[in-house]
C-alpha positions in Angstrom: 0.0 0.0 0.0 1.0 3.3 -1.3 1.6 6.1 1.4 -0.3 9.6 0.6 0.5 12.8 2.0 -3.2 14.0 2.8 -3.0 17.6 0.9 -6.0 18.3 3.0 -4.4 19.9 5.6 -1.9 22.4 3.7 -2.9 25.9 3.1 -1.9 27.6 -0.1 -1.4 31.2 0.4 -0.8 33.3 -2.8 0.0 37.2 -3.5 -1.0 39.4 -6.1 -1.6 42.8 -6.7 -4.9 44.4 -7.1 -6.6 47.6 -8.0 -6.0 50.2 -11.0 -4.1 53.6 -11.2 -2.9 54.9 -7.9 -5.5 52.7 -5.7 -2.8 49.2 -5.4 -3.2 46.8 -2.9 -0.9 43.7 -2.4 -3.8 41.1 -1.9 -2.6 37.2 0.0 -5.3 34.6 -0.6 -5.4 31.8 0.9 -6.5 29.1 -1.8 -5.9 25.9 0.2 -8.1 23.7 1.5 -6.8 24.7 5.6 -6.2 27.4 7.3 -3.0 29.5 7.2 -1.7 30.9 10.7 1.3 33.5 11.7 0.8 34.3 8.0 4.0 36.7 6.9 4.7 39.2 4.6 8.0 40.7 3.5 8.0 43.0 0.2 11.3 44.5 -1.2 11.3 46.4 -3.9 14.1 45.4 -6.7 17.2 47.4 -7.3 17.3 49.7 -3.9 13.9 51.7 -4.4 12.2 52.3 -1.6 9.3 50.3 0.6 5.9 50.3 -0.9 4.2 50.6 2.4 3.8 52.5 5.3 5.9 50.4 7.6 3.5 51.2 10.7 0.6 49.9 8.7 2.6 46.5 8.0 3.3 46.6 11.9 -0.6 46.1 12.1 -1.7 43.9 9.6 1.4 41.2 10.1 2.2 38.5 11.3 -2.1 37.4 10.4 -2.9 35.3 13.5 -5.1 33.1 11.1 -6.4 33.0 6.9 -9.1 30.5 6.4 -9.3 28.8 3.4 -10.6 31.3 0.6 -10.0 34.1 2.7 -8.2 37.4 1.7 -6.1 39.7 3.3 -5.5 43.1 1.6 -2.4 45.9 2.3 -2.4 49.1 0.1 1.0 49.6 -1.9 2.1 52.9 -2.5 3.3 53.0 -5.7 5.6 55.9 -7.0 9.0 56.8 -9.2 10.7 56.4 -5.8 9.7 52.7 -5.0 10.4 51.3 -8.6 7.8 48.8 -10.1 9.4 45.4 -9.3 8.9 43.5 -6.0 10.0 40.3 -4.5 7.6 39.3 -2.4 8.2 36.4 0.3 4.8 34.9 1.9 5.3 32.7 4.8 2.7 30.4 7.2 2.0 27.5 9.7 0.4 24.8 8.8 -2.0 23.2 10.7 0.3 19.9 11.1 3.1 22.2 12.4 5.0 22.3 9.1 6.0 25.9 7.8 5.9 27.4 4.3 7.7 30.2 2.9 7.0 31.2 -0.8 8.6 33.8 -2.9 7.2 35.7 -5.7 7.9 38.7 -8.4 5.4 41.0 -8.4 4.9 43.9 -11.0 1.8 46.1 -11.6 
């Protein structure tokens, strides 16, 4: 007999960006079939520009305590000559069997 990793308990959590014109958001979705918890964010944007975000507002929002499957999570970007248009993004989470995720991404509007 064959052993199966049951993919029922991993969450998925993906980023994207969101919104038109000057109204971004970096959105995380949680597309797995569990929930996500201490869900982290971590954006740099590529070659020195500056931080898309108001760090105090990232203090809020992050780590998430908890994003149920399907749920979304939303954190406005600020977009402008001084922050560039290219970001690495690195999503990390828990598991609910204990094991931890960490997912990078390139992000561009």
């Amino acid at each position: 007999m064959e052993n199966h990793e049951d993919d029922s308990v991993i969450a998925d959590v993906q980023i994207f960006l969101s919104g038109v014109g000057g109204d971004l958001h970096f959105t995380l979705e949680n597309v797995g079939p569990a929930t996500a918890r201490d869900v982290g964010l971590s954006i740099e944007s590529e070659g020195g520009k500056n931080s898309p975000f108001v760090q105090s507002a990232m203090d809020k929002k992050f780590p998430i305590e908890e994003l149920a499957a399907g749920e979304q999570q939303s954190v406005q970007a600020i977009i402008t000559t001084g922050t560039g248009i290219h970001f690495k993004a690195v999503v990390s989470w828990q598991n609910p069997d204990g094991t931890r995720r960490e997912v990078e991404t390139r992000l561009t509007p």
